[in-house]
N, C-alpha and C positions, 0 to 999 in steps of 0.2 A: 504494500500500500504506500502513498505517496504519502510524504510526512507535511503537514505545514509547520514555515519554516518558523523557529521560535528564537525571539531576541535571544536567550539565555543560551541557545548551543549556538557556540560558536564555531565556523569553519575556517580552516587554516587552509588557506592558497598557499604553496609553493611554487618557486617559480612567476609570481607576481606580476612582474612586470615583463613575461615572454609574450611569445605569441599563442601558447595557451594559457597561462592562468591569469594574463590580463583580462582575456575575454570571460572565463570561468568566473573570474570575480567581478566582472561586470553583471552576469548573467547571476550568479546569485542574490547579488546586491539588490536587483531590479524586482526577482523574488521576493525580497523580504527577510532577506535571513545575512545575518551578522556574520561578516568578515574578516577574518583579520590576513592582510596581507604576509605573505611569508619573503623575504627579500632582503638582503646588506641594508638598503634605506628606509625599513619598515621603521613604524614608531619602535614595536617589538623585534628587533631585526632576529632574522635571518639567515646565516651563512653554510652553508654544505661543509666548508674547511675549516668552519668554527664548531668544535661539539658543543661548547662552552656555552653558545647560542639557544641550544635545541630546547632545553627543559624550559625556559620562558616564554618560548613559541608554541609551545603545546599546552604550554598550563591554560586549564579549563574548557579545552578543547574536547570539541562532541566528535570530527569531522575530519580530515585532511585528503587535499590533493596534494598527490606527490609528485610533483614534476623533479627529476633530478639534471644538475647542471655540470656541467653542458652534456651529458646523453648518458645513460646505462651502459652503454658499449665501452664507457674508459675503464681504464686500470682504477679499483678502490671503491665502485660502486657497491657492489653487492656486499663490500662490509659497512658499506655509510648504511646502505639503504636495512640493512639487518640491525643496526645500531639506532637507527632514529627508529624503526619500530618497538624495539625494546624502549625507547623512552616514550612513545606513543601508547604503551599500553599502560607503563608503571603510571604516566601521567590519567590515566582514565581514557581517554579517546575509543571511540567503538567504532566508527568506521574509518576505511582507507581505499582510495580511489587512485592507482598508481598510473600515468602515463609511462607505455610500454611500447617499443621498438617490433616492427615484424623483422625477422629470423637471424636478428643476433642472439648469439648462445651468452652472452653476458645478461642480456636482457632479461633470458627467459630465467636464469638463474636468480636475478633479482625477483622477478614473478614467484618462483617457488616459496620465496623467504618470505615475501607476501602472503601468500596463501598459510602459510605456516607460523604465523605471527600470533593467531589468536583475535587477531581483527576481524571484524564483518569488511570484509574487503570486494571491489570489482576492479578488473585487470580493462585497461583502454589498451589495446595493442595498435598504431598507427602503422599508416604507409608513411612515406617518402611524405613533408609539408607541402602542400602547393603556395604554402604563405613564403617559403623560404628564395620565391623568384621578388618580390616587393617587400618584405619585411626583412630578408636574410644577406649570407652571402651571396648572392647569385645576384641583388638588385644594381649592384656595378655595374655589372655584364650589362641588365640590362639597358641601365640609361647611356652608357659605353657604344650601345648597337651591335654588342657582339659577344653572345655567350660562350668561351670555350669551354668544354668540359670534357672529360673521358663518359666512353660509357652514351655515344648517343643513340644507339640504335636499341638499346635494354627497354623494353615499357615496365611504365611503372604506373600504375592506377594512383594517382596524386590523390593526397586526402584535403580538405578543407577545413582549415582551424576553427574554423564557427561549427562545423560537426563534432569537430572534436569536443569542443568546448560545453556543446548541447547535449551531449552523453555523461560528458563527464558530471556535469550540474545535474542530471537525471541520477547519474549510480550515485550520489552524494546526498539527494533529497528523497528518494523513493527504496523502499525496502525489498521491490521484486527484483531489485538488479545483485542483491547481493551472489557471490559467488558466480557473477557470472564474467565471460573474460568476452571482452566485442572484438575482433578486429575490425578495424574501420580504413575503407578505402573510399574512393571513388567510385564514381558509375561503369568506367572506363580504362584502360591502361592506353597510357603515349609513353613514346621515349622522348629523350629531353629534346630532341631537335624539333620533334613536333609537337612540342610544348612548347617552345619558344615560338615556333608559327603562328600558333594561335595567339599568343600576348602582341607576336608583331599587327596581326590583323587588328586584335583587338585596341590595341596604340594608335594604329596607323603609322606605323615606325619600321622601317627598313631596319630587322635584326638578325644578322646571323650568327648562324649554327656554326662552330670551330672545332672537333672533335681533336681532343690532345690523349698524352700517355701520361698515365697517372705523375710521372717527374715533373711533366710540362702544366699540368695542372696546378702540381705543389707551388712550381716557382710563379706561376700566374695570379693565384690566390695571396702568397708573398707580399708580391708587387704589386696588391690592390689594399695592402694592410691589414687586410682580415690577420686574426689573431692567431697566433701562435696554434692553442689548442683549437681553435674551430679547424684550422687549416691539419690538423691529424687525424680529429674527427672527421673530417668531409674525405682524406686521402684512405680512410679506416673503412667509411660508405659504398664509393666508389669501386673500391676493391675487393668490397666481400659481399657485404646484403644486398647491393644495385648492381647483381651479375644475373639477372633473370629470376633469382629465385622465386622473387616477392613480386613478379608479375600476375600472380591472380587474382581477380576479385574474391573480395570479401562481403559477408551479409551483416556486419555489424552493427552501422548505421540503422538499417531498416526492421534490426530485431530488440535495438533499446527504442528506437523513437516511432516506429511506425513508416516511416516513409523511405525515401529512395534518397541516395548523399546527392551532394552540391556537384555539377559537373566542372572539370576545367575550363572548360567557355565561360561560364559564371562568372569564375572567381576573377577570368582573366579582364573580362568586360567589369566588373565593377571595380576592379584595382587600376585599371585605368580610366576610369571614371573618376576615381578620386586625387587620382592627379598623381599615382608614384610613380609613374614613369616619364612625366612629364619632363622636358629637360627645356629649362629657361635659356634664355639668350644670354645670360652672361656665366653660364656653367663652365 
């Protein structure tokens, strides 16, 4: 049954200001139910590399999403993420709502510890972000007019962050989702090059497709300033889960919320609608 939401339980967003639990915590907010953002700048802060942090983030916590940063797939998760569970539960918390990677084996390892924690838990398993071409690394490429990446003939069924985000706010406020794990895709699989087509159309922006070797990508990402670890994590990506495996759809979306996910023409027409691809005269 779906719970209404109550000032006194409080839910802890991790990840806070990403491109899921800004939306999760917008979307809870709107509901009715009490927030506390999880983040380095929080009032309550925050940090994955601070333990120190954790026991004042949870205290009197009903609720968390667990976004981990930057991704389940690095070295050290699955003992963070085993760690703040045990402080999640000593703290009282009953549920946990983890965002989860399709077919990294680190991932799924953090999922077991999940499951195993003693929380009423739901597992979010994503595709590949479709937000990660306008909110991510990849938004250079695009306002640049030229995406190179390895890897562009792979389809990947892109997910959409306002799905993600609308499942995860459903396993957090309703009690039929517990123990259940979504994967969430798209409607569709494209590979990146024809995922860039479509953001070109959708722009009206001459962008091409560059197809590099994972080195040429390293040193491209480098020289665009992307960070250190995003640039190991994205070479970690490319070389192991966006080698076909995860080209299948999934029914995840349509088995928490009823309906059918967001396509990539969607996402791609209303992000440039809002102007992030936009590239002014004096760029």
């Amino acid at each position: 049954m779906e719970n209404t939401p109550n000032s006194e339980n409080t839910i802890l967003v991790l990840g806070a200001t990403g491109k899921t639990g800004r939306r999760v915590a917008q979307l809870l907010t709107a509901r009715g139910a009490r927030v506390r953002p999880g983040s380095r700048s929080a009032a309550i802060p925050f940090d994955w590399t601070d333990r120190d942090t954790w026991a004042a983030a949870v205290a009197g916590v009903d609720a968390v999403y667990l976004s981990y940063q930057p991704d389940l797939a690095v070295p050290g998760a699955p003992a963070d993420v085993q760690a703040f569970c045990g402080a999640a539960v000593a703290a009282g918390v009953r549920r946990i709502v983890l965002l989860s990677g399709r077919g990294e084996p680190e991932a799924l390892e953090c999922e077991a510890l999940v499951r195993d924690s003693g929380l009423s838990w739901t597992i979010v398993r994503c595709a590949f972000f479709a937000q990660n071409f306008d909110e991510g690394a990849f938004t250079d490429f695009i306002l640049a007019g030229e995406v190179a990446l390895p890897g562009g003939n792979v389809p990947e069924p892109f997910v959409h962050a306002d799905d993600i985000a609308e499942v995860a706010v459903a396993a957090l406020l309703d009690d039929r989702h517990h123990g259940e794990i979504y994967e969430l895709t798209g409607p569709r699989a494209l590979t990146f090059a024809e995922a860039v087509a479509e953001i070109a159309v959708a722009s009206g922006r001459e962008i091409a497709f560059v197809p590099l070797t994972r080195a040429e990508f390293v040193d491209t990402l480098t020289s665009y300033g992307v960070p250190g670890d995003e640039v190991s994590l994205l070479d970690y990506l490319f070389g192991t889960v966006l080698d076909g495996r995860n080209s299948h759809l999934a029914d995840g979306v349509r088995r928490a919320l009823g309906r059918e996910p967001r396509d990539f023409a969607d996402y791609a027409r209303d992000a440039a609608k809002s102007g992030a691809w936009t590239v002014t005269a004096d760029a």
